[in-house]
DRENFI-807980 format. One line per 3 residues: their letters; for each residue x, y, z of N, C-alpha, C, O. Coordinates in Angstrom, 1 decimal, always signed. Example, Ala and Ser with C-alpha at 12.3 -4.5 7.8 and 13.67 -1.06 7.14 Angstrom:
AS) +13.2/-5.7/+7.8/+12.3/-4.5/+7.8/+13.2/-3.3/+7.8/+14.2/-3.3/+8.5 ~ +12.8/-2.2/+7.1/+13.7/-1.1/+7.1/+12.9/+0.0/+7.9/+13.4/+1.1/+8.0
//
This chain:
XXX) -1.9/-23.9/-0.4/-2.6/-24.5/-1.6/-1.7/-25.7/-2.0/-0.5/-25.7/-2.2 ~ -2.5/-26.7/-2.1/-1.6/-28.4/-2.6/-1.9/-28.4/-4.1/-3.1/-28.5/-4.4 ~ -1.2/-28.3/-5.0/-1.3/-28.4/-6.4/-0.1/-29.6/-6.9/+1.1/-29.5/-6.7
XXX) -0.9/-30.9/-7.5/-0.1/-31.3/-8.4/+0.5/-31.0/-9.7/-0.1/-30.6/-10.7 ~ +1.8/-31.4/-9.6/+3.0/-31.1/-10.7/+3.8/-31.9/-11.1/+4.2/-32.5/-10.1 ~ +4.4/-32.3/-12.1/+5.3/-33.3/-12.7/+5.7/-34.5/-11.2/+6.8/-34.7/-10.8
XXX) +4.5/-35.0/-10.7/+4.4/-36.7/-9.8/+4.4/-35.9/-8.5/+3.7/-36.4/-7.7 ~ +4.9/-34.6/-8.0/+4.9/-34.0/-7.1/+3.6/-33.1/-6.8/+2.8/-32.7/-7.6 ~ +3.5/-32.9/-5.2/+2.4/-32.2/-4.5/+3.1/-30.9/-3.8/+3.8/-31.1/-2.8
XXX) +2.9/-29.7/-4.4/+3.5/-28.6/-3.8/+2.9/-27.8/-2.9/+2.0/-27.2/-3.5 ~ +3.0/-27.4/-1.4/+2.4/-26.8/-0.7/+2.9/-25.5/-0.5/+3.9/-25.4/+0.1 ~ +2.2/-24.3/-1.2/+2.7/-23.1/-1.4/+2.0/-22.6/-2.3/+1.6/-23.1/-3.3
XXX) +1.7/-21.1/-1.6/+0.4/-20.4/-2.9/+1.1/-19.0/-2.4/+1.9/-18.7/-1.5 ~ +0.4/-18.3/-3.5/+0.7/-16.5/-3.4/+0.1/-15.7/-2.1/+0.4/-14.5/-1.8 ~ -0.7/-16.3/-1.6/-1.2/-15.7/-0.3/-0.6/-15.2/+1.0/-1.6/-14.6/+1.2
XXX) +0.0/-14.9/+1.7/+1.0/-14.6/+2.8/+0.0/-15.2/+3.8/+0.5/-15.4/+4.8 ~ -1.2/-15.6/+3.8/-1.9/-16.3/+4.5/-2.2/-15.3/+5.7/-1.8/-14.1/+5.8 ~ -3.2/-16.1/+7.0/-4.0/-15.1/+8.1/-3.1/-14.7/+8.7/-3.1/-13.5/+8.9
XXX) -2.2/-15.5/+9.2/-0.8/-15.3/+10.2/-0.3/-13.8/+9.9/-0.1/-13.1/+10.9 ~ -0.2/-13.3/+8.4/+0.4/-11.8/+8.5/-0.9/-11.0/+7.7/-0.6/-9.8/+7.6 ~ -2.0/-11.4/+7.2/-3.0/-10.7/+6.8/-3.8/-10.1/+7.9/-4.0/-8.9/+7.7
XXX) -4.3/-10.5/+9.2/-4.6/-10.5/+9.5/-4.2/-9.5/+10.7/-5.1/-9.0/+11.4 ~ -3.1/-9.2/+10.9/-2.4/-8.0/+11.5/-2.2/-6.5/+10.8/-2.6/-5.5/+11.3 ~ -1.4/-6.7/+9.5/-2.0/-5.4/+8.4/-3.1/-5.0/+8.4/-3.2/-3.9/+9.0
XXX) -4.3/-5.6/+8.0/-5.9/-5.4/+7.7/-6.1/-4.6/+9.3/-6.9/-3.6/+9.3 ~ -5.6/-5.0/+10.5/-6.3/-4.4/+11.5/-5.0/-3.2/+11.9/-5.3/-2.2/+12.6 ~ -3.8/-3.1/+11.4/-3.0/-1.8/+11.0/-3.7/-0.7/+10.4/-4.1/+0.5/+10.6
XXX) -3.7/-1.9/+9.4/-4.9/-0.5/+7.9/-5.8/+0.0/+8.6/-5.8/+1.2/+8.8 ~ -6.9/-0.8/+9.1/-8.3/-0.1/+9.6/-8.0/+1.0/+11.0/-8.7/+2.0/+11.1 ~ -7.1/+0.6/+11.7/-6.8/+1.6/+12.7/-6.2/+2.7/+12.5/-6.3/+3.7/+13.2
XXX) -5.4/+2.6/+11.5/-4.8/+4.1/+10.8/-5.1/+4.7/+10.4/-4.7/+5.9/+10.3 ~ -6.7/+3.8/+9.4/-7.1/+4.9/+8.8/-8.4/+5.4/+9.7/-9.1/+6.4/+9.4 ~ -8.6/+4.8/+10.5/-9.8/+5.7/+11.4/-9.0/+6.8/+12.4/-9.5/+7.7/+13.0
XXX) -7.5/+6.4/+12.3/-7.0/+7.4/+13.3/-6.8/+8.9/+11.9/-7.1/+10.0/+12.2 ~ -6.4/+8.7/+10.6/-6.5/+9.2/+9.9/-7.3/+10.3/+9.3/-7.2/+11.5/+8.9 ~ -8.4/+9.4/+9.6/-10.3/+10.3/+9.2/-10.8/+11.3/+10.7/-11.6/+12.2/+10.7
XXX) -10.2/+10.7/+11.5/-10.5/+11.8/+12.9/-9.3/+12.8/+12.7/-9.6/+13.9/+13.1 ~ -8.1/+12.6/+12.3/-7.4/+13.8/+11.9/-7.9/+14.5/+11.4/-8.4/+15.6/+11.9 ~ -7.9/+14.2/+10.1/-8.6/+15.0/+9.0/-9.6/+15.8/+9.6/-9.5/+17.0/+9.4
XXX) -10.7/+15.3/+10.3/-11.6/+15.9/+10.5/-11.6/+16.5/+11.7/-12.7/+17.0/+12.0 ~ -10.5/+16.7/+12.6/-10.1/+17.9/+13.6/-9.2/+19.0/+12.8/-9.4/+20.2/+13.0 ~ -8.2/+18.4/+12.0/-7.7/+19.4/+11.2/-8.6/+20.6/+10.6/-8.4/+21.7/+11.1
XXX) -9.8/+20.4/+9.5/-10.4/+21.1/+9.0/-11.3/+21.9/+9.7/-11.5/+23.0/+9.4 ~ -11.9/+21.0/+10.9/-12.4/+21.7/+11.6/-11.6/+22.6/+12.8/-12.1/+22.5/+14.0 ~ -10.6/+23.3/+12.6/-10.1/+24.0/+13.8/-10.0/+25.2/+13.2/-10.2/+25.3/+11.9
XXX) -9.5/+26.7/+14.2/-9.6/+27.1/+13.4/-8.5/+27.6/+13.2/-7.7/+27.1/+13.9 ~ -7.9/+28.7/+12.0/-6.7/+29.1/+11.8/-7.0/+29.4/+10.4/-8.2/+29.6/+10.2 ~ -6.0/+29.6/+9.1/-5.9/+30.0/+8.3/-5.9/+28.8/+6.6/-5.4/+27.7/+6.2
XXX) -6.6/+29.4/+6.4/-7.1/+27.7/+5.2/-5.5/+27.4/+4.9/-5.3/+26.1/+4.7 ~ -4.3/+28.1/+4.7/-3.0/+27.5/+4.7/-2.7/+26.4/+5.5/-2.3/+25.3/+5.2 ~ -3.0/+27.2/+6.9/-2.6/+26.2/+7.9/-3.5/+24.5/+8.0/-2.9/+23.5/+8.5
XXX) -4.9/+24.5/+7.6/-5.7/+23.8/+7.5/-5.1/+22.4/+6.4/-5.0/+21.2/+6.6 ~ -4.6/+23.3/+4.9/-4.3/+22.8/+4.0/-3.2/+21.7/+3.9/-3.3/+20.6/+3.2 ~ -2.1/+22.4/+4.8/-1.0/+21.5/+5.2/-1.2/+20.5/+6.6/-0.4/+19.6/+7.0
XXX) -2.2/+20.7/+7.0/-2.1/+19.7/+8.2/-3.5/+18.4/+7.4/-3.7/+17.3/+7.7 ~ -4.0/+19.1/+6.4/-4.4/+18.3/+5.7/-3.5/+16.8/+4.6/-3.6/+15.6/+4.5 ~ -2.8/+17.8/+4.0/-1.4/+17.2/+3.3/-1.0/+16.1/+4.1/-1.2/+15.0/+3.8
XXX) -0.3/+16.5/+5.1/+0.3/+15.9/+6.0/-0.2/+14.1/+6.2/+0.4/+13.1/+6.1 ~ -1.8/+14.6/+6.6/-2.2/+13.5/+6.8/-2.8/+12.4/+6.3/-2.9/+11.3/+6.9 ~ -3.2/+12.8/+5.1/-3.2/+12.2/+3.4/-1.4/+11.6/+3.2/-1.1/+10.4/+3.2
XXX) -1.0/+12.3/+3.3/+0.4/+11.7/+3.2/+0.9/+10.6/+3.7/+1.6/+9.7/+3.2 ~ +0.6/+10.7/+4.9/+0.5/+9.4/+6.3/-0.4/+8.3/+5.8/-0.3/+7.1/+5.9 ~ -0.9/+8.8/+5.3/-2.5/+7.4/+5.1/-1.6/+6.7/+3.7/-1.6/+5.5/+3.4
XXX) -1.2/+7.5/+3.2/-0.9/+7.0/+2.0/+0.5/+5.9/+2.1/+0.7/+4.8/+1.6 ~ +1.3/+6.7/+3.1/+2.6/+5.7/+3.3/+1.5/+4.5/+3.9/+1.2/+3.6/+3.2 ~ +1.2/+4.7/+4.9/+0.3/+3.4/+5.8/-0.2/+2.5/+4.8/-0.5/+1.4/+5.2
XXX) -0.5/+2.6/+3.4/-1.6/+1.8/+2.8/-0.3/+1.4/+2.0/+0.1/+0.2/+2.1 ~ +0.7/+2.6/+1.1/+1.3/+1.9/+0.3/+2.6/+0.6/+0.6/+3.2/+0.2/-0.4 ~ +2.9/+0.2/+1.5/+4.0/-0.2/+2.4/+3.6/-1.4/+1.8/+3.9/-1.7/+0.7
XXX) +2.7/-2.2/+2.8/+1.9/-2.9/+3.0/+1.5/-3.6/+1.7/+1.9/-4.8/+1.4 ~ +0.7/-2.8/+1.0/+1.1/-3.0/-0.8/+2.1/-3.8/-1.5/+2.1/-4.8/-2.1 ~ +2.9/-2.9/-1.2/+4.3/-2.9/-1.7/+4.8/-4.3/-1.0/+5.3/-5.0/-1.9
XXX) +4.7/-4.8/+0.1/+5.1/-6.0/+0.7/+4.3/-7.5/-0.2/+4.9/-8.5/-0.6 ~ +3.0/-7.0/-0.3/+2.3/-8.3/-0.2/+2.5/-8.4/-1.8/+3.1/-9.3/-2.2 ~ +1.9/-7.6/-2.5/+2.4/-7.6/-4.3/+3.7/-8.1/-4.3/+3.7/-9.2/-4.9
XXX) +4.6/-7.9/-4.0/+5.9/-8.6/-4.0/+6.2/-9.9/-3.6/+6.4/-11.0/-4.1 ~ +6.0/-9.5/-2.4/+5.7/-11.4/-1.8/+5.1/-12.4/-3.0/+5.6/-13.4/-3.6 ~ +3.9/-11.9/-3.1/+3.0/-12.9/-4.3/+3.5/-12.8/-5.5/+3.2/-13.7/-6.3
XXX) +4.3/-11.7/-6.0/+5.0/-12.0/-7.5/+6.1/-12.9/-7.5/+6.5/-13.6/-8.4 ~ +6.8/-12.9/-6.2/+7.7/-13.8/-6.3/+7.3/-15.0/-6.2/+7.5/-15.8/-7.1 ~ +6.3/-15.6/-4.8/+5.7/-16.8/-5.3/+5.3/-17.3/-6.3/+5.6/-18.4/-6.5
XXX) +4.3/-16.6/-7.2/+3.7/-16.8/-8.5/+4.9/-17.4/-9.5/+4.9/-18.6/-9.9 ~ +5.5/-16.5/-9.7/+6.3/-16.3/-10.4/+7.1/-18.0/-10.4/+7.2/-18.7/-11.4 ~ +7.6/-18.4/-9.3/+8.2/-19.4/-8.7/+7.4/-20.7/-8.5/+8.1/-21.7/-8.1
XXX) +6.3/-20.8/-8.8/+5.8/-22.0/-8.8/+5.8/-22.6/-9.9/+5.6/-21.9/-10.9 ~ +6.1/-24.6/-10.1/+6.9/-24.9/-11.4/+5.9/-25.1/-12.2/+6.3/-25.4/-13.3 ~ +4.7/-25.0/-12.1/+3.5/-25.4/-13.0/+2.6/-24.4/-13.5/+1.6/-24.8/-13.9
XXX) +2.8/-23.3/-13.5/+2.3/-21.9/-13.7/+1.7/-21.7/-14.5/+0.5/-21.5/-14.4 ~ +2.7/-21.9/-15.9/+2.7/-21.8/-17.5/+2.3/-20.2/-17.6/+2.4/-19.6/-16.5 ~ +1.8/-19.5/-18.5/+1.5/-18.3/-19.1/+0.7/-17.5/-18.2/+1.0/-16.3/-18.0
XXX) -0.7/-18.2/-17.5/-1.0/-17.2/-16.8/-0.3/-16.3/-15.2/-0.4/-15.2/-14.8 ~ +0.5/-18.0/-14.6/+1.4/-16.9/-13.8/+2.4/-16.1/-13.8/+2.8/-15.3/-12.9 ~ +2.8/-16.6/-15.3/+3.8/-15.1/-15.5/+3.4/-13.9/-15.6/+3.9/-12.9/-15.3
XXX) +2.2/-14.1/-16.2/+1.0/-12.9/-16.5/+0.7/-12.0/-15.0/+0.7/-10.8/-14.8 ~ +0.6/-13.3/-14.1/-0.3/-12.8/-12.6/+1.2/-12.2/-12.2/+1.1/-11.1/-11.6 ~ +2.3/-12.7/-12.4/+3.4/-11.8/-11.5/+3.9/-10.7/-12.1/+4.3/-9.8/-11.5
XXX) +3.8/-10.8/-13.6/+4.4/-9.7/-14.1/+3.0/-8.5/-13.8/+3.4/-7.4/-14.2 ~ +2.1/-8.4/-13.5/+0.8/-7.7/-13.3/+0.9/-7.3/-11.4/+0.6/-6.2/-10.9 ~ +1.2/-8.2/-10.7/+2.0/-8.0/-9.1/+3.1/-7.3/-9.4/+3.1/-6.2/-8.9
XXX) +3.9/-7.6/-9.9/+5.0/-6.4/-10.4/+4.9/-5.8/-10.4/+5.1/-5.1/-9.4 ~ +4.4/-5.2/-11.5/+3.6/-3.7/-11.8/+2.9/-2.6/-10.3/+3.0/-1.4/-9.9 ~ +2.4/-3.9/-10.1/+1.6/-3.0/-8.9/+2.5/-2.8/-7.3/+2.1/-2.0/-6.4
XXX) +3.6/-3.7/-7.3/+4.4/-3.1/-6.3/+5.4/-2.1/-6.7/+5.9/-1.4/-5.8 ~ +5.8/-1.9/-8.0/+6.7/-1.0/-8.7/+5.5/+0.6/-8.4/+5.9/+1.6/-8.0 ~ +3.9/+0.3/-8.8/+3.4/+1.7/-8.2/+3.1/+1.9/-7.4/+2.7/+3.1/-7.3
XXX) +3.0/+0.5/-6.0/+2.8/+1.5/-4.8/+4.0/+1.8/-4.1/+3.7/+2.6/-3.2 ~ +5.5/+1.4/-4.2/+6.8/+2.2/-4.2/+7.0/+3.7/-4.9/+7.7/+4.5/-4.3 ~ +6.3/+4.0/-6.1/+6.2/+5.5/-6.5/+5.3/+6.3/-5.6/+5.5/+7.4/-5.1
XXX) +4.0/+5.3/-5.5/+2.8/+6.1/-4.9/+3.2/+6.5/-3.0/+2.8/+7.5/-2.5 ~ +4.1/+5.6/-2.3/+5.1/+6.1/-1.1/+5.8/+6.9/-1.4/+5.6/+7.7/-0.6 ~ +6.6/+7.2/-2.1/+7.2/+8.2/-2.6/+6.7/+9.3/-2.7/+7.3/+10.2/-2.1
XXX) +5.6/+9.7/-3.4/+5.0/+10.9/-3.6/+4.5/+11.0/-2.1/+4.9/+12.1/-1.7 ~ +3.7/+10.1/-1.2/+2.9/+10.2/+0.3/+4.3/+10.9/+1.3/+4.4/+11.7/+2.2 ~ +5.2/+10.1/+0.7/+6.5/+10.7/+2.0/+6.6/+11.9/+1.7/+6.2/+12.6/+2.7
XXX) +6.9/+12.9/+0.3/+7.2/+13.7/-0.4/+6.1/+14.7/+0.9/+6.5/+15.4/+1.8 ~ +4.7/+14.4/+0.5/+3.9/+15.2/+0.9/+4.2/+14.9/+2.3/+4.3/+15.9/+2.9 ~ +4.3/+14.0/+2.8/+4.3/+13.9/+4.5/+5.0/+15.1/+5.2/+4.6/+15.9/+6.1
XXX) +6.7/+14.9/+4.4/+8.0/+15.4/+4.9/+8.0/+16.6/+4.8/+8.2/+17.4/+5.8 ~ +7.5/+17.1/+3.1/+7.4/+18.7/+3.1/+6.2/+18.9/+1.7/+6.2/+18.9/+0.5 ~ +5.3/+19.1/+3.1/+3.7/+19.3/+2.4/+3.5/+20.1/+1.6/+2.7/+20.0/+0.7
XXX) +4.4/+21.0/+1.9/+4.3/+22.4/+1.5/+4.4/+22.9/-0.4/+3.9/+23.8/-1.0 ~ +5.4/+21.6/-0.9/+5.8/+21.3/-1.6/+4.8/+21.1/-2.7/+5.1/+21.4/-3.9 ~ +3.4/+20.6/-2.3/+2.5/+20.4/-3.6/+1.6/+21.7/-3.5/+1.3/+22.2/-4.6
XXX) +1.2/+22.2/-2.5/+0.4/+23.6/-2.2/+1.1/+24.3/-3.2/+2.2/+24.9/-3.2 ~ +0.2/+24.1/-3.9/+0.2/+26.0/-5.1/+0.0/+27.3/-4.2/-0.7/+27.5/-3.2 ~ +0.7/+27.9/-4.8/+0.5/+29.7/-4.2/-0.9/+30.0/-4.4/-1.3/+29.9/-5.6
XX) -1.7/+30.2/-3.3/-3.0/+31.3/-3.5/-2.3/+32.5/-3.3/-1.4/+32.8/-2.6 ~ -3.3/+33.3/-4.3/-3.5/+35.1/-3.8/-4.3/+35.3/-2.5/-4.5/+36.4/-2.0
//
């Protein structure tokens, strides 16, 4: 993006642009179709709704690291550009401090996905 600024033309926008969007987006879609055929071999096999439950976990957990990473990359990326361009004024502090936020929760929301990935077992409440 070419935006004029105090006599200058600055080439640079919050986008990470096709060059790396376009390798994620086909990350994401293959993960998550490898994801939803898990799932849906998991549930359908057979064994004990425990065993079902955790291999469910597991792979909820997976999906979740896969999505929040990625997240976490590009919200940051773009808060710092935002943030950094000299002609901004109020609404880009607004837009980065709001990209902030949202890479600060998909870093918690990995956190909880590994939590479940590593040891599923962990959010499974006790059935009788």
């Amino acid at each position: 993006m070419c935006s004029p600024c105090q006599g200058f033309t600055y080439v640079i926008g919050p986008w990470p642009g096709p060059y790396y969007a376009w390798p994620v987006l086909g990350g994401l879609v293959v993960g998550s179709v490898v994801c939803a055929a898990t799932l849906r071999r998991v549930t359908a096999r057979a064994g004990g709704d425990e065993r079902r439950r955790v291999g469910a976990r597991v792979t909820v957990g997976a999906w979740g690291v896969l999505v929040a990473t990625p997240l976490f990359a590009v919200s940051s990326t773009m808060a710092v550009a935002v943030y950094t361009l000299p002609c901004g004024g109020r609404a880009s502090d607004l837009g980065a401090v709001g990209l902030g936020i949202v890479a600060f929760l998909s870093v918690l929301t990995a956190g909880w996905c590994l939590v479940a990935l590593l040891v599923p077992r962990v959010h499974i409440e006790e059935r009788p």
